[in-house]
N, C-alpha and C positions, 0 to 999 in steps of 0.2 A: 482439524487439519489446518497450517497456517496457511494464508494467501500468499499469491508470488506478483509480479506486477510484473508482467510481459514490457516485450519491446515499444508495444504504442506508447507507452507512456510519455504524456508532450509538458512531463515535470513541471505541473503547475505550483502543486503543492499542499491542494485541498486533503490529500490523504494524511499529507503528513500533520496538516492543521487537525484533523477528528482523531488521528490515533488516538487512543484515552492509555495505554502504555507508551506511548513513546520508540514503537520500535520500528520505525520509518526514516533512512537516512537519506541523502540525499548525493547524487554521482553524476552520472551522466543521465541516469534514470532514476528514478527512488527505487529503493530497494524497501526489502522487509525482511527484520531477524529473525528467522523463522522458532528460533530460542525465544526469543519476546514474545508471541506477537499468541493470542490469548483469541484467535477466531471470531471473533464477535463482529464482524462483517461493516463496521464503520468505515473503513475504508474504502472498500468496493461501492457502496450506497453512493460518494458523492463524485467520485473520480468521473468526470466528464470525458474520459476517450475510454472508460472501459476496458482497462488497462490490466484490472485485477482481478486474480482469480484464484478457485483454488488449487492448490498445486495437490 
């Protein structure tokens, strides 16, 4: 199941630096392609407001 990156997210950027796919853009909040994004939980691990989760 891909992750979703809620509201807290205070778009540092750490997520999108570990994606190992690349499926992390960046908006007003990052976002994640849920077509990309291959669950292997890299992203949630470093994000410091806890931001992501699974959807």
């Amino acid at each position: 199941m891909p992750r979703f990156i809620t509201d807290s997210c205070i778009a540092c950027g750490s997520c999108a630096a570990e994606c190992p796919v690349d499926c992390i853009s960046e908006g007003d909040i990052y976002v994640i392609d849920p077509e990309l994004c291959i669950d292997c939980g890299s992203c949630e691990e470093v994000c410091p407001a806890d931001a992501i989760i699974e959807k």
